[in-house]
mmCIF file of the N, C-alpha and C atoms, coordinates in Angstrom:
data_MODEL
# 
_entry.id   MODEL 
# 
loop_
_atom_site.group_PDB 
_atom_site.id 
_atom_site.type_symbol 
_atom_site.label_atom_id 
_atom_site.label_alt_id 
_atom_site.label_comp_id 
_atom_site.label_asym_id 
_atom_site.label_entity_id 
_atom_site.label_seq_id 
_atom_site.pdbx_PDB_ins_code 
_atom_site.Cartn_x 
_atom_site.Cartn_y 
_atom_site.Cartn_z 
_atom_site.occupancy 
_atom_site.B_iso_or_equiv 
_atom_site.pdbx_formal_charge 
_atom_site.auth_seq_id 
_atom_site.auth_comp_id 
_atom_site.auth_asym_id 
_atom_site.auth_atom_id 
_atom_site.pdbx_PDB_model_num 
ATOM 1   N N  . UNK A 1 1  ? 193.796 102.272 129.997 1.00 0.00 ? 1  UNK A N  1 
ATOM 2   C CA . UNK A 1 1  ? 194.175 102.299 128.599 1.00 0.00 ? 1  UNK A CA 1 
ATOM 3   C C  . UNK A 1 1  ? 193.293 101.304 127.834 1.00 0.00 ? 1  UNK A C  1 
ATOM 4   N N  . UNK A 1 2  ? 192.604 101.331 126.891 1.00 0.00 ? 2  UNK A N  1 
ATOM 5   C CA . UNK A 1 2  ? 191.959 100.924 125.749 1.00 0.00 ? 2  UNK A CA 1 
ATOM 6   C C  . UNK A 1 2  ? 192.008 99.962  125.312 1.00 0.00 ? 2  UNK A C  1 
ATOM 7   N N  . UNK A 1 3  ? 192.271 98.656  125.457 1.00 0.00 ? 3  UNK A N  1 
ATOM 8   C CA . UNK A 1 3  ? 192.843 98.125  124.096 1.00 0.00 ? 3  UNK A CA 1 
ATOM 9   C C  . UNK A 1 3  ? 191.958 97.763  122.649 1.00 0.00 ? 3  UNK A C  1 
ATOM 10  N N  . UNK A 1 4  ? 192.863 97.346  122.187 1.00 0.00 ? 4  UNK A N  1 
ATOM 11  C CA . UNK A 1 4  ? 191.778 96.610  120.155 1.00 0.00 ? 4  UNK A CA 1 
ATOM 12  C C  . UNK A 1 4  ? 192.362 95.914  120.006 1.00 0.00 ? 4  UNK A C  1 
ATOM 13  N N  . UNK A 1 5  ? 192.118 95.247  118.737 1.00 0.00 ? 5  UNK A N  1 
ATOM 14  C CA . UNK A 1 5  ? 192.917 93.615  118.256 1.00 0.00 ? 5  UNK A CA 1 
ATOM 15  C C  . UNK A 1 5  ? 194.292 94.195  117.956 1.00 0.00 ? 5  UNK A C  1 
ATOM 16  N N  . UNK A 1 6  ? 194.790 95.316  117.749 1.00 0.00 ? 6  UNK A N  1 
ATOM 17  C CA . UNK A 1 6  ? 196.484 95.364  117.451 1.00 0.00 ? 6  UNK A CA 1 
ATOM 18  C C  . UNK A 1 6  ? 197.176 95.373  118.965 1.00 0.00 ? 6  UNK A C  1 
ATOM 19  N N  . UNK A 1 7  ? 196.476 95.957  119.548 1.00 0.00 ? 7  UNK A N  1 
ATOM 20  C CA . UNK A 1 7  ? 197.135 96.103  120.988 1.00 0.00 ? 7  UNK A CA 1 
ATOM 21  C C  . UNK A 1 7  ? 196.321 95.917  122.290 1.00 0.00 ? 7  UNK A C  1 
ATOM 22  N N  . UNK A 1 8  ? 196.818 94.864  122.306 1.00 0.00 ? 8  UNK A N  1 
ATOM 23  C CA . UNK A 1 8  ? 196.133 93.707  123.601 1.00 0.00 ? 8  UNK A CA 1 
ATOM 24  C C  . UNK A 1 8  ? 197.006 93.491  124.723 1.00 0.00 ? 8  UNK A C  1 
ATOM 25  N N  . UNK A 1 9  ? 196.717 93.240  125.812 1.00 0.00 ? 9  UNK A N  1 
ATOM 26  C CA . UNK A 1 9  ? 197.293 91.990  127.037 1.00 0.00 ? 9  UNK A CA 1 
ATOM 27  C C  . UNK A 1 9  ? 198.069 91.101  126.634 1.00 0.00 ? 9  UNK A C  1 
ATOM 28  N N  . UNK A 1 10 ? 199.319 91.128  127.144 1.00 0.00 ? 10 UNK A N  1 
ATOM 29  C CA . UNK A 1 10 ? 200.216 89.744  127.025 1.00 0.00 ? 10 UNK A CA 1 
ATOM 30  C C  . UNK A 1 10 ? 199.027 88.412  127.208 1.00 0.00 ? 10 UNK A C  1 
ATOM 31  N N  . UNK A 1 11 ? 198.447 88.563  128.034 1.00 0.00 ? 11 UNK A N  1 
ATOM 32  C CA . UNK A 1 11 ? 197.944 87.047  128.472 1.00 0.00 ? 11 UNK A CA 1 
ATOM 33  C C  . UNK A 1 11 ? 196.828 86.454  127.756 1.00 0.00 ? 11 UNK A C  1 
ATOM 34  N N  . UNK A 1 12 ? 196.637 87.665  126.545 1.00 0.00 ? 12 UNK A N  1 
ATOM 35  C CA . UNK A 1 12 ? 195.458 87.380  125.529 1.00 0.00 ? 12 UNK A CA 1 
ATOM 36  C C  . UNK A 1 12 ? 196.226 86.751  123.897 1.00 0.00 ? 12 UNK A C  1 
ATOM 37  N N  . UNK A 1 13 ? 197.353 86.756  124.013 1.00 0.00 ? 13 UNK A N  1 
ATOM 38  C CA . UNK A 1 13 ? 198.268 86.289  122.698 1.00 0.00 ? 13 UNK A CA 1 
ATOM 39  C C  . UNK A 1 13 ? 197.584 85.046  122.672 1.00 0.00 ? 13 UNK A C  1 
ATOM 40  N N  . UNK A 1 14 ? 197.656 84.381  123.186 1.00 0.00 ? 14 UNK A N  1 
ATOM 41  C CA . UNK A 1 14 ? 197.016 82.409  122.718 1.00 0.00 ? 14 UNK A CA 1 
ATOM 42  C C  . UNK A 1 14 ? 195.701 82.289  122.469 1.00 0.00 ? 14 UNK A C  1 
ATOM 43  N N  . UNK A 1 15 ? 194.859 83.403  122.541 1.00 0.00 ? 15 UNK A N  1 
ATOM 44  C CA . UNK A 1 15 ? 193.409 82.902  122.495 1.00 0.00 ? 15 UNK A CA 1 
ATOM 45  C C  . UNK A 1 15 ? 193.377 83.008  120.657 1.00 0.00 ? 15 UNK A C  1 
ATOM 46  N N  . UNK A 1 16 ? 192.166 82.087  120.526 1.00 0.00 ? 16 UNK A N  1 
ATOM 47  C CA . UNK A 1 16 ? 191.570 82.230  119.215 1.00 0.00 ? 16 UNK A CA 1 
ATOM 48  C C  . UNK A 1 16 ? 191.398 83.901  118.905 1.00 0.00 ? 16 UNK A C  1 
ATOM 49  N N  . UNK A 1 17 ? 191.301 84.762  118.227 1.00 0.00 ? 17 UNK A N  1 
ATOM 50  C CA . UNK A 1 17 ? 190.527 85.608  118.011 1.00 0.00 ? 17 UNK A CA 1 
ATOM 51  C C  . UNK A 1 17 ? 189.644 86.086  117.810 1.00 0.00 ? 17 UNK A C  1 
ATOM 52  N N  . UNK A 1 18 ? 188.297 85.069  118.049 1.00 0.00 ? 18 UNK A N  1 
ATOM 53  C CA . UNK A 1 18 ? 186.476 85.458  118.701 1.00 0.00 ? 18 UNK A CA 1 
ATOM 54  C C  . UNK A 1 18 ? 187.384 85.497  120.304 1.00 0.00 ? 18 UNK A C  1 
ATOM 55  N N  . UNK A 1 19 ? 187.443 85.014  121.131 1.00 0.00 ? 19 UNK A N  1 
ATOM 56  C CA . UNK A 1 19 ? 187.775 84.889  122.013 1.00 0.00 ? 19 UNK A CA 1 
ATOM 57  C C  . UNK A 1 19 ? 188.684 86.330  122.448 1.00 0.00 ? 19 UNK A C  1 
ATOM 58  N N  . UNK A 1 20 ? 189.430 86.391  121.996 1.00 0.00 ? 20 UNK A N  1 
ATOM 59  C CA . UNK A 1 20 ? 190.774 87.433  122.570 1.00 0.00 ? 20 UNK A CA 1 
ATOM 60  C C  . UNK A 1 20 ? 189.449 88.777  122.105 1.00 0.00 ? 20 UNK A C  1 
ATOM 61  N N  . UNK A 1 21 ? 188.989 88.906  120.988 1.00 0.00 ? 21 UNK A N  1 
ATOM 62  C CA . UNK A 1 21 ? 188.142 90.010  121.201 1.00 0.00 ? 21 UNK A CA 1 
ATOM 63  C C  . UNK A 1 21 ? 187.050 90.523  121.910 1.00 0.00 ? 21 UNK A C  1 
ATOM 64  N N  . UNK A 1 22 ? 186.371 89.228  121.779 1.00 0.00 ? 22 UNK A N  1 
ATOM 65  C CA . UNK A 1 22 ? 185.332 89.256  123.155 1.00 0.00 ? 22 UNK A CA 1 
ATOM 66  C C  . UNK A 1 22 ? 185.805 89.500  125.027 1.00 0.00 ? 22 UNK A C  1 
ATOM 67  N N  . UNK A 1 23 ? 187.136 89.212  124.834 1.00 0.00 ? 23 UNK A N  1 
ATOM 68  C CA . UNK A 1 23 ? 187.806 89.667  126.281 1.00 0.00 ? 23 UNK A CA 1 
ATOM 69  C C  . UNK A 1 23 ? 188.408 91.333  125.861 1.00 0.00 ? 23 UNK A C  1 
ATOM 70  N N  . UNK A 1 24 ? 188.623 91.578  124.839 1.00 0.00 ? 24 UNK A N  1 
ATOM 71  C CA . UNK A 1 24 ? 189.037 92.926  124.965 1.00 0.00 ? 24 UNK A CA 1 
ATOM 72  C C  . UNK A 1 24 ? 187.684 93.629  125.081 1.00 0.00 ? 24 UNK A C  1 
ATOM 73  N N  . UNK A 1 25 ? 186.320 93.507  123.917 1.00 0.00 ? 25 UNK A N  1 
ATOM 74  C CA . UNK A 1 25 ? 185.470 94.423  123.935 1.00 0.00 ? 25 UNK A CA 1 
ATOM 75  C C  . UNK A 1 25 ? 185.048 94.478  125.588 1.00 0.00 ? 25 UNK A C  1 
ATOM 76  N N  . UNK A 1 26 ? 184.740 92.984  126.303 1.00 0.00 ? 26 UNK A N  1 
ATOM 77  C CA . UNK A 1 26 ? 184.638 93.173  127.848 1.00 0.00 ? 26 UNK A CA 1 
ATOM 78  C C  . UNK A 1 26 ? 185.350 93.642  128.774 1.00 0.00 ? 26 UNK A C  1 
ATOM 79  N N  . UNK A 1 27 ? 187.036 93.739  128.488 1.00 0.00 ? 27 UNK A N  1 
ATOM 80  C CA . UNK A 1 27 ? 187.653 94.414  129.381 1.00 0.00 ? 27 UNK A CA 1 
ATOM 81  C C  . UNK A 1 27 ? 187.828 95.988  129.239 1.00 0.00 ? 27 UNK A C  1 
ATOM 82  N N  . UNK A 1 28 ? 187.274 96.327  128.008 1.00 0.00 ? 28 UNK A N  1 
ATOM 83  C CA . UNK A 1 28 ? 187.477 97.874  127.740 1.00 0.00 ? 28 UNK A CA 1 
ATOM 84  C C  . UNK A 1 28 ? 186.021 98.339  128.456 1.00 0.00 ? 28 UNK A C  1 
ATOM 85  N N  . UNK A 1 29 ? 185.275 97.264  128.567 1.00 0.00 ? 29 UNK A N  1 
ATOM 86  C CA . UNK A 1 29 ? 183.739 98.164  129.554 1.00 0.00 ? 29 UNK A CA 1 
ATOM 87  C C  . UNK A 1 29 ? 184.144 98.157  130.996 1.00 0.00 ? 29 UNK A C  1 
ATOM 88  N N  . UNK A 1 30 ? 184.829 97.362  131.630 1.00 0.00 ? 30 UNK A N  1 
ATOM 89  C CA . UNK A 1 30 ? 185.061 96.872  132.970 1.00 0.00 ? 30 UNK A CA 1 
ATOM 90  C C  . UNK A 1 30 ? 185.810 98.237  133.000 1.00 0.00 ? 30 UNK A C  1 
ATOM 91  N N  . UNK A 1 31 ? 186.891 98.657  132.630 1.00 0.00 ? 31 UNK A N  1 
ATOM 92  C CA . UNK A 1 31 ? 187.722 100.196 132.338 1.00 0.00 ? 31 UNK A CA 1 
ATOM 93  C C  . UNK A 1 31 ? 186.618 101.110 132.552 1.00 0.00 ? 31 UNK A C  1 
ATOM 94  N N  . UNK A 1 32 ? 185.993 101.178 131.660 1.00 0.00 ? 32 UNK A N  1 
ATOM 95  C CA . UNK A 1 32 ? 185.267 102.740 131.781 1.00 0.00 ? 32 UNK A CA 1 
ATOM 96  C C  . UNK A 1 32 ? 184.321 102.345 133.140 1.00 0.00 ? 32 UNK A C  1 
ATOM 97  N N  . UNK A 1 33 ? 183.891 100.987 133.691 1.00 0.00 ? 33 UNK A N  1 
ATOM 98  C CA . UNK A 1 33 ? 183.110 101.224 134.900 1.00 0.00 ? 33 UNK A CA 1 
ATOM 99  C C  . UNK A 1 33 ? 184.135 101.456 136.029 1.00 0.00 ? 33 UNK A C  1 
ATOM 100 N N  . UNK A 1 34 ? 185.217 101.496 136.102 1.00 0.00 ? 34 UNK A N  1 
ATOM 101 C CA . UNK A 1 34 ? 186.312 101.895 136.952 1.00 0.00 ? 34 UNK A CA 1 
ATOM 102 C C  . UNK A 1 34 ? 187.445 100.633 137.721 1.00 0.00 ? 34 UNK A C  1 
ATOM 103 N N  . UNK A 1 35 ? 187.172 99.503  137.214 1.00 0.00 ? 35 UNK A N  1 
ATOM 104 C CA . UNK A 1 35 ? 187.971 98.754  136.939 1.00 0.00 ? 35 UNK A CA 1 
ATOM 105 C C  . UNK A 1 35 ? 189.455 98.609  136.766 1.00 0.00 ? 35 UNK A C  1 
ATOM 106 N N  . UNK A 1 36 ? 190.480 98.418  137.740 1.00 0.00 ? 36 UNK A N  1 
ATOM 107 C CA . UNK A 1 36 ? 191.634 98.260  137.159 1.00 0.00 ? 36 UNK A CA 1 
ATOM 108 C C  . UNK A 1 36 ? 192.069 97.554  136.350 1.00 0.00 ? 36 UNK A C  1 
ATOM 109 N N  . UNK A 1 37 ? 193.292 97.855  135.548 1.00 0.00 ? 37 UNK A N  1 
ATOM 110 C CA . UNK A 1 37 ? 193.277 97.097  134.399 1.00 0.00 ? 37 UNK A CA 1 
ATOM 111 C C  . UNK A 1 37 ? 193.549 95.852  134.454 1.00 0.00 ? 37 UNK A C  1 
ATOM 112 N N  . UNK A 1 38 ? 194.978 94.549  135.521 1.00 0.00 ? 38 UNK A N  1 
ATOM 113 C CA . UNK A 1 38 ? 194.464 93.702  136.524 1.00 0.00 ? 38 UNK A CA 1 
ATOM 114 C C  . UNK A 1 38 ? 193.109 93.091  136.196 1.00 0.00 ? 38 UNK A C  1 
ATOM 115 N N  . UNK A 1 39 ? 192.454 93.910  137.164 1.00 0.00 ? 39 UNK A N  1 
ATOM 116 C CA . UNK A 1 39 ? 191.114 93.121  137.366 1.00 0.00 ? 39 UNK A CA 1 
ATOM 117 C C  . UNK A 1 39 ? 190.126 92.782  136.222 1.00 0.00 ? 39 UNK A C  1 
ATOM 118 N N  . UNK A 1 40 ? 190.498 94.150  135.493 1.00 0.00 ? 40 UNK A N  1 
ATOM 119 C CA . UNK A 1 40 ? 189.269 94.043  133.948 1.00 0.00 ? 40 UNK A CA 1 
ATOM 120 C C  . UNK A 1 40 ? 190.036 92.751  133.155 1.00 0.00 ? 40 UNK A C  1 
ATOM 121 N N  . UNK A 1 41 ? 191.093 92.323  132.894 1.00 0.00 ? 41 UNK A N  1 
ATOM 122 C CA . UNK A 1 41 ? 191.424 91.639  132.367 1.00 0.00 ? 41 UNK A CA 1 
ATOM 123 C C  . UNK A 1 41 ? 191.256 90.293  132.460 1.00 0.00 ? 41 UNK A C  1 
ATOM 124 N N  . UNK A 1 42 ? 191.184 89.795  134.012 1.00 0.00 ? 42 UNK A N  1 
ATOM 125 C CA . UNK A 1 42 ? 191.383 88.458  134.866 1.00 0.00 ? 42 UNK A CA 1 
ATOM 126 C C  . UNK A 1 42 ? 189.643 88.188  134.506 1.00 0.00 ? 42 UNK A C  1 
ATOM 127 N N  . UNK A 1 43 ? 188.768 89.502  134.939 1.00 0.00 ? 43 UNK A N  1 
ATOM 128 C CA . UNK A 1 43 ? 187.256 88.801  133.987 1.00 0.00 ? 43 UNK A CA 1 
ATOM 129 C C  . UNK A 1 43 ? 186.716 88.975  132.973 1.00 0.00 ? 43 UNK A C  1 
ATOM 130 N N  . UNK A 1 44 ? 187.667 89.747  131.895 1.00 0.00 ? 44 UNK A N  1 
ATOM 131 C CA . UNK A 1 44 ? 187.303 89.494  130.976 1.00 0.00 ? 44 UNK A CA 1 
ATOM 132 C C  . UNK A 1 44 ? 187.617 88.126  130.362 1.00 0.00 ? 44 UNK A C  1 
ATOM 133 N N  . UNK A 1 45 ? 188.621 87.993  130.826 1.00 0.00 ? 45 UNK A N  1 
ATOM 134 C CA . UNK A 1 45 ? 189.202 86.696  130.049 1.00 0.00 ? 45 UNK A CA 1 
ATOM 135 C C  . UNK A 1 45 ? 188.663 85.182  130.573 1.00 0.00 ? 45 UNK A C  1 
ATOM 136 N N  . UNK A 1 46 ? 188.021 85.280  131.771 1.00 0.00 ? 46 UNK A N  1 
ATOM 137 C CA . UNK A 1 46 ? 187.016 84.182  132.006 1.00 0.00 ? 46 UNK A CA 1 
ATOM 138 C C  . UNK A 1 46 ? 185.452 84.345  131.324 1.00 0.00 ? 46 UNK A C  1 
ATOM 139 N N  . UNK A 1 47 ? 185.103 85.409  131.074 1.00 0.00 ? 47 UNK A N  1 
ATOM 140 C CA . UNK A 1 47 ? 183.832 85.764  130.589 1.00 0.00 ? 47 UNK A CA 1 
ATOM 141 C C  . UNK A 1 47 ? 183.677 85.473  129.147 1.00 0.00 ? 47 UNK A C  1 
ATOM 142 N N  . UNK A 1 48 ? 185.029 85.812  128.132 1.00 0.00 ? 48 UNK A N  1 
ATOM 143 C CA . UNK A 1 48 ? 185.244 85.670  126.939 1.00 0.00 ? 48 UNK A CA 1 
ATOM 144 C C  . UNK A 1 48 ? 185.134 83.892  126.975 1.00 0.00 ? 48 UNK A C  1 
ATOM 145 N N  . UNK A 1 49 ? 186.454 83.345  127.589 1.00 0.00 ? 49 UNK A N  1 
ATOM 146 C CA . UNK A 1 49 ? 186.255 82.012  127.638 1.00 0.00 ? 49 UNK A CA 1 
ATOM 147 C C  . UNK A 1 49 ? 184.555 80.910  127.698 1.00 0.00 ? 49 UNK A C  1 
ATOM 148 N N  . UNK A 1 50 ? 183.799 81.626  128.686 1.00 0.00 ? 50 UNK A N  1 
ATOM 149 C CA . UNK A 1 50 ? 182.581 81.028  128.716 1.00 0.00 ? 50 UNK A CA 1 
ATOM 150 C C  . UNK A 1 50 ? 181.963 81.096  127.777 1.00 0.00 ? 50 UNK A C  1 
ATOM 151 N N  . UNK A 1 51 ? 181.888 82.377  127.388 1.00 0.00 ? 51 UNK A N  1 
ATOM 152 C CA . UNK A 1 51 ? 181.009 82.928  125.700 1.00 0.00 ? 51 UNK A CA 1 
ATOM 153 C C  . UNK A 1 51 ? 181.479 81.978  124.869 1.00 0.00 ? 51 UNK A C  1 
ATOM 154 N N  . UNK A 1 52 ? 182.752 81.893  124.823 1.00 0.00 ? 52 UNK A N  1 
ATOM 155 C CA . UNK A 1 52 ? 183.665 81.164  123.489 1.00 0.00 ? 52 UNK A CA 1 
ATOM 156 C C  . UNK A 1 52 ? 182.921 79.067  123.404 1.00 0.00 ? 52 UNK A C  1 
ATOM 157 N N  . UNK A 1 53 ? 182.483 78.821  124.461 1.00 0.00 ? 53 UNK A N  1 
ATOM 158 C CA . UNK A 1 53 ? 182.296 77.740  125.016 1.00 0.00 ? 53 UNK A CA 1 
ATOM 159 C C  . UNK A 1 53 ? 180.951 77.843  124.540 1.00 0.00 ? 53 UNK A C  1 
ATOM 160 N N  . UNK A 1 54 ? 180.207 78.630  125.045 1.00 0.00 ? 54 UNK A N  1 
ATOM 161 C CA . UNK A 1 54 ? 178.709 78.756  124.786 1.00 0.00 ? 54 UNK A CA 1 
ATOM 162 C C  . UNK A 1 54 ? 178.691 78.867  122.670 1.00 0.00 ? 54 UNK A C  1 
ATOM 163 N N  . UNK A 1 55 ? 179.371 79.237  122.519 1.00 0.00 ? 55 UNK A N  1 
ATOM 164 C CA . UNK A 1 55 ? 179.543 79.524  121.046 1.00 0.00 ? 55 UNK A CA 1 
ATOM 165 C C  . UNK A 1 55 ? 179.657 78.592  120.090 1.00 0.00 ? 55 UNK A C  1 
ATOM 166 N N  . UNK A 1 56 ? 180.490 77.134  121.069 1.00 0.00 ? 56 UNK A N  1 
ATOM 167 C CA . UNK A 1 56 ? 181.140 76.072  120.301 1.00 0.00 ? 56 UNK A CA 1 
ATOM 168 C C  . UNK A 1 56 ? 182.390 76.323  119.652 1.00 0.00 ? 56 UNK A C  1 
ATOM 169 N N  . UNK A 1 57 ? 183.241 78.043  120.496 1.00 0.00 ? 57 UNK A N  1 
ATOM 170 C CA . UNK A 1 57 ? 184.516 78.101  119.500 1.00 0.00 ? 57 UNK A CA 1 
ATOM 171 C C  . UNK A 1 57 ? 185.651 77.254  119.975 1.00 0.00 ? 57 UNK A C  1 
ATOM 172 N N  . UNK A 1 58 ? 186.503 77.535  119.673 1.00 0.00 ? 58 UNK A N  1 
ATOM 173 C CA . UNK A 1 58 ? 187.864 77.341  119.662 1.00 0.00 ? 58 UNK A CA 1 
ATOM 174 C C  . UNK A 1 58 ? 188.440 78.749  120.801 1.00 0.00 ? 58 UNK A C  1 
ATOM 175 N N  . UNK A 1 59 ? 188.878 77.831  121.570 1.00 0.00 ? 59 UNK A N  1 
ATOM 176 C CA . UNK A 1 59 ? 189.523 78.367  122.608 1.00 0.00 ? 59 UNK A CA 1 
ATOM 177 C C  . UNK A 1 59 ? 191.112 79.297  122.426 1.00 0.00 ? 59 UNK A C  1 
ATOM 178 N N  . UNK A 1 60 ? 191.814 78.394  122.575 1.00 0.00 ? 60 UNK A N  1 
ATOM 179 C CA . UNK A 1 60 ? 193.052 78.738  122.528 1.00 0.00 ? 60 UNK A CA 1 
ATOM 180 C C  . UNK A 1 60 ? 193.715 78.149  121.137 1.00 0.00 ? 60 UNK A C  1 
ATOM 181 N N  . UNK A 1 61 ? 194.708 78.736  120.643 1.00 0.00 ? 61 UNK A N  1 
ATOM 182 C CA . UNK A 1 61 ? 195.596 78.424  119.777 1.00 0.00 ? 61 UNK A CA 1 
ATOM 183 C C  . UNK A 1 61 ? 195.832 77.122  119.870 1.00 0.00 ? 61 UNK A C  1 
ATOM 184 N N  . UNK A 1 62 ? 196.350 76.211  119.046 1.00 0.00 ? 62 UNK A N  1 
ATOM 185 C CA . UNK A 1 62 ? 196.298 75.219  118.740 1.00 0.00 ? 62 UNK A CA 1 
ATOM 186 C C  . UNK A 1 62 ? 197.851 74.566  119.409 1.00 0.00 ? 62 UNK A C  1 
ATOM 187 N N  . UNK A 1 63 ? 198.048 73.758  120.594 1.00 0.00 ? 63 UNK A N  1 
ATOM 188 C CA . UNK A 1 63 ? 199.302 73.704  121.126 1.00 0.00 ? 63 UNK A CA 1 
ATOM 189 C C  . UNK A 1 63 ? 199.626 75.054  122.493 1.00 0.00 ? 63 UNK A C  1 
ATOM 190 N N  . UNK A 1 64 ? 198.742 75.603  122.679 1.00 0.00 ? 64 UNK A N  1 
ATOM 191 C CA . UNK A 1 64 ? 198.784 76.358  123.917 1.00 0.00 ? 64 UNK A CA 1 
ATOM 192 C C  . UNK A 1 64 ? 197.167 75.613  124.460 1.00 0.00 ? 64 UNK A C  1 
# 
């Protein structure tokens, strides 16, 4: 299943939003390469994190 910024991963609610999108646009490619959803998620969301770092963003919500 797909996701976009309205409908995401529970475990993507706390990220900034550069972040939470950059893990969705990466976990929706990990999907179409055959990826469970699990797994697409667990690297997208380290991959987003690094980018977000490399970026100088803001990680997580402020208090998470």
């Amino acid at each position: 299943m797909p996701w976009n910024k309205d409908d995401y991963p529970d475990s993507l609610k706390n990220f900034m939003a550069p972040i939470r999108n950059k893990a969705i646009e990466i976990a929706n490619e990990l999907l179409k390469d055959g990826y469970s959803e699990g797994r697409a998620i667990s690297i997208a969301t380290a991959k987003a994190k690094e980018w977000g770092e490399g970026h100088h963003e803001q990680i997580r919500k402020k208090g998470h």
